[in-house]
C-alpha positions as CSV (number, residue, x, y, z in Angstrom):
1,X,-19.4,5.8,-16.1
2,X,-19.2,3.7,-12.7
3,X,-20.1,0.8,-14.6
4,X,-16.8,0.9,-16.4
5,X,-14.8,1.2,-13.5
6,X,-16.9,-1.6,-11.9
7,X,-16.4,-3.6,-15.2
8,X,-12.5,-3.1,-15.6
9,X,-12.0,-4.2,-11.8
10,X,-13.6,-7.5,-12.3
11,X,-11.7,-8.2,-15.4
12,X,-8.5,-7.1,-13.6
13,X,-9.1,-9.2,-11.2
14,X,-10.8,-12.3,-12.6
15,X,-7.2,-12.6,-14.9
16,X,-5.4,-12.3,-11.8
17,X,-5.4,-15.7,-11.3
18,X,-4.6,-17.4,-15.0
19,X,-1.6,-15.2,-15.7
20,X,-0.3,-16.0,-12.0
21,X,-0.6,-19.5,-12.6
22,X,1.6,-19.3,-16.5
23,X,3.9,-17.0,-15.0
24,X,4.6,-19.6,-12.0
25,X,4.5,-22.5,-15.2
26,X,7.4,-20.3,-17.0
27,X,9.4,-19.9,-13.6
28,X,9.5,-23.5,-13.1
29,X,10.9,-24.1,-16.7
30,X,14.1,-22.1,-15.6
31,X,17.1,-23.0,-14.2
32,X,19.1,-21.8,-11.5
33,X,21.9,-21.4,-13.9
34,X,19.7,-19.1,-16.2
35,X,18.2,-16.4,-13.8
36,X,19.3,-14.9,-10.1
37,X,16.7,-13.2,-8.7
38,X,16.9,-10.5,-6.9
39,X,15.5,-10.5,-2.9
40,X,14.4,-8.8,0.0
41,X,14.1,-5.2,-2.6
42,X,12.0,-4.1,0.5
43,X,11.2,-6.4,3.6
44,X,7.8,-5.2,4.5
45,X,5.1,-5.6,2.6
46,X,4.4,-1.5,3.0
47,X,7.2,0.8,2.7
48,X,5.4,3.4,5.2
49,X,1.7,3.7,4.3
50,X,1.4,2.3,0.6
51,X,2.5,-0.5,-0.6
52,X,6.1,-2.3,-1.6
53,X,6.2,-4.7,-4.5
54,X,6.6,-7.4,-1.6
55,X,3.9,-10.1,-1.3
56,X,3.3,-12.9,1.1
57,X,4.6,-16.3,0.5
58,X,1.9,-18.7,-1.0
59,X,-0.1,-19.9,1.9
60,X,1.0,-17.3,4.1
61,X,-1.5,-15.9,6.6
62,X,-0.6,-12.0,7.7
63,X,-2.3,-10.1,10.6
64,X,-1.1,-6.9,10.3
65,X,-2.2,-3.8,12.9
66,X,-1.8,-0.5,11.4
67,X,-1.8,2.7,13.8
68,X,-1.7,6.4,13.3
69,X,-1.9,8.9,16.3
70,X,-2.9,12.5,16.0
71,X,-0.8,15.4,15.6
72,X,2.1,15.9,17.2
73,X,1.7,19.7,17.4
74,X,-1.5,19.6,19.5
75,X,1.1,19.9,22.0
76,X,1.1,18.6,25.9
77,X,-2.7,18.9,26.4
78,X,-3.5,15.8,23.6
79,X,0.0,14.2,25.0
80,X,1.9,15.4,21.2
81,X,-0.9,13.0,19.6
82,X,-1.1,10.0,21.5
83,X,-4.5,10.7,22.8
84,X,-6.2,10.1,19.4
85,X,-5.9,7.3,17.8
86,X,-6.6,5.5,14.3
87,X,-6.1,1.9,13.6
88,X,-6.5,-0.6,10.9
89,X,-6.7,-4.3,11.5
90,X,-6.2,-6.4,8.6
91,X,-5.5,-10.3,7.0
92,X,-3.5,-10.4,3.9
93,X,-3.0,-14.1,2.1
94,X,-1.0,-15.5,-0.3
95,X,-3.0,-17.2,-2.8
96,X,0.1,-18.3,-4.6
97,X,3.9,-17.0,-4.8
98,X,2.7,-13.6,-7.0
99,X,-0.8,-13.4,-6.2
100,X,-1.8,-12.0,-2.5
101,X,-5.7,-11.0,-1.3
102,X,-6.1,-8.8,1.6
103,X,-9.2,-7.1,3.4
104,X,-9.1,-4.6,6.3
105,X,-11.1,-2.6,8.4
106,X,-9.8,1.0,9.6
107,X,-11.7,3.5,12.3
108,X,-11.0,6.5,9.7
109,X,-14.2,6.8,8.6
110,X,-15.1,3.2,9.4
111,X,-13.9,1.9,6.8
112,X,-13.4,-1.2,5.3
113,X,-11.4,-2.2,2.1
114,X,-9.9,-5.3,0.1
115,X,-7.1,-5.5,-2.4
116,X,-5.6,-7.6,-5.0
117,X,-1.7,-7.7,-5.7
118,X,-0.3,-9.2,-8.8
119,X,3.8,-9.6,-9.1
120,X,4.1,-9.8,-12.9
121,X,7.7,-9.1,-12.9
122,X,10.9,-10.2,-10.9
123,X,13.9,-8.3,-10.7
124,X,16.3,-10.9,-11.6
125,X,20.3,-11.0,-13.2
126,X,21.6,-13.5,-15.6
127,X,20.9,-14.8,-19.0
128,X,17.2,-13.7,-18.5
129,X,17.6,-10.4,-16.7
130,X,15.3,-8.0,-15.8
131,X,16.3,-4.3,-14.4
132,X,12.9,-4.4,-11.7
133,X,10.3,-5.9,-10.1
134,X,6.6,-4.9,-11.1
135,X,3.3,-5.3,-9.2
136,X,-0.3,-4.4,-10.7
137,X,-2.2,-3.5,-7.2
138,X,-6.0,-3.0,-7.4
139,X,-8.3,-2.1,-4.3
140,X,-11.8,-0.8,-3.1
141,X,-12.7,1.3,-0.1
142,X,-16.0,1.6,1.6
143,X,-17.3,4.5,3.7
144,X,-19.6,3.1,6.3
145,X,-20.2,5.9,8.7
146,X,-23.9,6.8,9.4
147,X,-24.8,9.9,7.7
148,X,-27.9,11.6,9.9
149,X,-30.9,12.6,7.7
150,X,-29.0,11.9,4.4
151,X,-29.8,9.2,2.1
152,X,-26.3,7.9,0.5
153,X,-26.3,5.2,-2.5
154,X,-24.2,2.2,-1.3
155,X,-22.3,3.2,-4.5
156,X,-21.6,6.5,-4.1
157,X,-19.6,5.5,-0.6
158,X,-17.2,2.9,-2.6
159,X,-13.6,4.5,-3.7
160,X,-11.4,2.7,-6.0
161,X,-7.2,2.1,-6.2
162,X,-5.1,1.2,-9.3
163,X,-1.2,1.5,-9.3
164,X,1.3,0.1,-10.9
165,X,4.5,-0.7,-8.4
166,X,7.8,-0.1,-9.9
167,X,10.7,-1.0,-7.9
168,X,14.8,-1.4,-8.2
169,X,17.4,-2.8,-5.6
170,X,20.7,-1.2,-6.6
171,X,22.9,-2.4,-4.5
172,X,22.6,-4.2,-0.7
173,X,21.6,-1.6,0.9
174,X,19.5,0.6,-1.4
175,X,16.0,0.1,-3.0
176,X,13.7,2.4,-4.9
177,X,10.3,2.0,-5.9
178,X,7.6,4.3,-8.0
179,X,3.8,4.3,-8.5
180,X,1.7,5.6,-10.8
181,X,-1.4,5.4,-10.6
182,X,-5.2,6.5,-10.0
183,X,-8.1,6.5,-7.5
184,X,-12.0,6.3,-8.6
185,X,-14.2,8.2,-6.5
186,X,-17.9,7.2,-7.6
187,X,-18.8,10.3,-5.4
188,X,-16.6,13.5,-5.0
189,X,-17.7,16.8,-2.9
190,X,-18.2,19.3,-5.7
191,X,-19.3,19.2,-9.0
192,X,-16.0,20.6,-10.0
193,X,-13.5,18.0,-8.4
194,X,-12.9,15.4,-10.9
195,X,-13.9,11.8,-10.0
196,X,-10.7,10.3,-10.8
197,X,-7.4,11.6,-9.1
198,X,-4.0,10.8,-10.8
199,X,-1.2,10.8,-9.0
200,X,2.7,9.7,-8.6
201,X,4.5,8.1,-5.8
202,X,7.6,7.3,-5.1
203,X,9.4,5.4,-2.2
204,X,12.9,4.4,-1.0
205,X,15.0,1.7,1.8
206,X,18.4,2.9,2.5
207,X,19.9,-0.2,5.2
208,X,21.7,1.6,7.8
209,X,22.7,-1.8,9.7
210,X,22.0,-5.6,9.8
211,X,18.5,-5.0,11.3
212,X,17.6,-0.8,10.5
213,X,16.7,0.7,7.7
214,X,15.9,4.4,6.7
215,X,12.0,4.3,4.8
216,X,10.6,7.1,3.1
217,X,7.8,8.1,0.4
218,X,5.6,10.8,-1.1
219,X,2.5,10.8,-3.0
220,X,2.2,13.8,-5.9
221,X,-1.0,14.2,-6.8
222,X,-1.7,16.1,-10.6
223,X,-5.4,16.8,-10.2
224,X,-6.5,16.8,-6.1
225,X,-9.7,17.7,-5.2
226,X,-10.6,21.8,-5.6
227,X,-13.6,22.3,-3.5
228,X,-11.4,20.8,-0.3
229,X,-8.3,21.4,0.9
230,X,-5.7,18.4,1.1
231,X,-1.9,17.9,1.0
232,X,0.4,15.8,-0.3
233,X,1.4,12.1,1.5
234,X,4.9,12.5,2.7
235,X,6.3,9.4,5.2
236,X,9.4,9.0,6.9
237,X,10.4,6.1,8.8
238,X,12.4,3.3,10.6
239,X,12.3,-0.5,9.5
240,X,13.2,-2.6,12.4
241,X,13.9,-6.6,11.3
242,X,13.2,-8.1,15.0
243,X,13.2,-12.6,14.4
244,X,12.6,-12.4,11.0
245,X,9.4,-9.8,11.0
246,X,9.7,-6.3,10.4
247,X,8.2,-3.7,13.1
248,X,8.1,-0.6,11.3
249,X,7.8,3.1,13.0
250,X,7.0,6.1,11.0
251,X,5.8,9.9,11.0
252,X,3.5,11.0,9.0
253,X,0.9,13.4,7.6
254,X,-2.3,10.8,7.2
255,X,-3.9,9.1,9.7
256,X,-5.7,6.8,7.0
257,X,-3.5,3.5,6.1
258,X,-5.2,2.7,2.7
259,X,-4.7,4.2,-0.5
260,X,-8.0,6.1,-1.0
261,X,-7.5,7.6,2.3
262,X,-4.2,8.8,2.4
263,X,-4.3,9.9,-1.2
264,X,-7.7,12.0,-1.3
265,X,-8.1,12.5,2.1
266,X,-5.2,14.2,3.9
267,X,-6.1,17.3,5.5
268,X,-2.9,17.8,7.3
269,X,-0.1,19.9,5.9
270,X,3.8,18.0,7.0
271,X,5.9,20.6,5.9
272,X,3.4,23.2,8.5
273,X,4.9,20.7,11.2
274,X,1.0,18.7,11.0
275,X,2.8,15.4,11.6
276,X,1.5,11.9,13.3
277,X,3.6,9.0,14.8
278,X,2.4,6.0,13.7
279,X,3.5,1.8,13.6
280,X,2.6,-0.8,11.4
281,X,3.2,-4.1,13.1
282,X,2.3,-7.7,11.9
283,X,2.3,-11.4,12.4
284,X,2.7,-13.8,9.6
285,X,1.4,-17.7,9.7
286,X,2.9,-19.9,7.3
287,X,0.4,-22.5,6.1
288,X,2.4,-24.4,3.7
289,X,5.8,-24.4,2.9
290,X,7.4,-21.3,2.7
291,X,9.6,-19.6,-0.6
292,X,12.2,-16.6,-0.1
293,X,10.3,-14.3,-2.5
């Protein structure tokens, strides 16, 4: 059974590449005349903690520092959750225009991670419209914390991500986005959870002025883990557009920015007031020259 989901990643992402490279072939046989496409649907590449059908230009070089703090209602003593602290360091590239690589490293549970990110589809008005933009996302997750007197398989720490990103701008001012999709646990608590959790997300940017925007997004999970007790991902937040990058604050009940994490592991409860501050914040390096995508 791992097998196959070991098998269907590398084919995913070995075929990554080849239809990048004929759907950039097919965008250069259009004209301007033919096709407006639609931009800047959302302006980070992560509407709070997943993420938006945005990629990095080609040859584009992101650092991005993700932090979540603990609860805000451990009160005074843990100074509302700023005495705890979670953070995930990270470099995402763009490989070419529709195809982005990243890898990270997060101190929840040590881990590390990687992802692919394919833009298929372009939103786009004209003779060759297209109602939304469309992203296949793939990733892995690796537990790496020491486990005292146990013997873990390598295997059984690795978690994997697939989604499908699904996202509209209406108007100049409002953007929706869903995602269906799945995580692959190769190991799961209890022989009754089930090793693959399904699930549906859904996020939104509503502008509010030139340079703020209202973010939000929840995850709804249809199968979540029985032998543990998690919650739902719920995010809201505050895109700020400071010199063309995006510094985005947000609260919110994970403290794991990756998929795996904040999908099957989020033990705090937002609507019981179990909430975390949190920031993403990023630096991009253009390599090459640089496309409005």
């Amino acid at each position: 059974m791992k097998s196959k989901y070991v098998f269907f990643a590398l084919l995913l992402f070995s075929s990554f590449p080849v239809f990048a490279q004929d759907d950039l072939l097919d965008l250069l046989d259009e004209t301007d005349e033919s096709v407006n496409y639609v931009i800047a649907t959302f302006k980070g590449t992560r509407i709070i903690n997943g993420h938006s059908t945005k990629l990095r230009n080609k040859k584009a070089l992101e650092f991005l520092i993700s932090h979540r703090f603990g609860r805000i209602n451990n009160g005074i003593y843990e100074f509302f959750g700023l005495d705890e602290a979670n953070i995930r360091l990270a470099l995402e590239y763009g490989i070419t225009d529709v195809l982005n690589i990243g890898v990270g490293r997060s101190s929840f549970n040590k881990t590390y991670d990687g992802f692919v990110k394919w833009k298929f589809l372009r939103q786009k008005t004209g003779e060759q419209r297209s109602p939304v933009s469309m992203v296949l996302f793939s990733s892995y997750a690796i537990n790496s914390v020491r486990s005292e007197g146990q013997n873990i398989n390598f295997a059984d720490r690795i978690g994997y991500t697939f989604q499908l990103l699904i996202a509209r701008k209406f108007n100049s001012n409002f953007s929706f986005q869903l995602i269906p999709g799945m995580v692959h646990l190769n190991a799961v608590p209890s022989a009754e959870d089930d090793n693959d959790i399904y699930y549906l997300g859904g996020g939104l940017r509503y502008k509010l002025t030139r340079s703020l925007a209202l973010t939000m997004e929840y995850y709804h999970r249809f199968n979540p883990l029985t032998s543990t007790e998690t919650f739902d991902l719920i995010g809201i937040g505050i895109d700020i557009e400071t010199g063309g990058h995006v510094f985005q604050l947000m609260f919110t009940n994970t403290n794991a920015p990756f998929e795996k994490g904040f999908i099957t592991e989020t033990v705090d409860d937002f609507l019981d007031g179990d909430i975390r501050f949190g920031f993403n914040i990023s630096r991009t390096f253009q390599l090459g020259q640089k496309r409005n995508w």
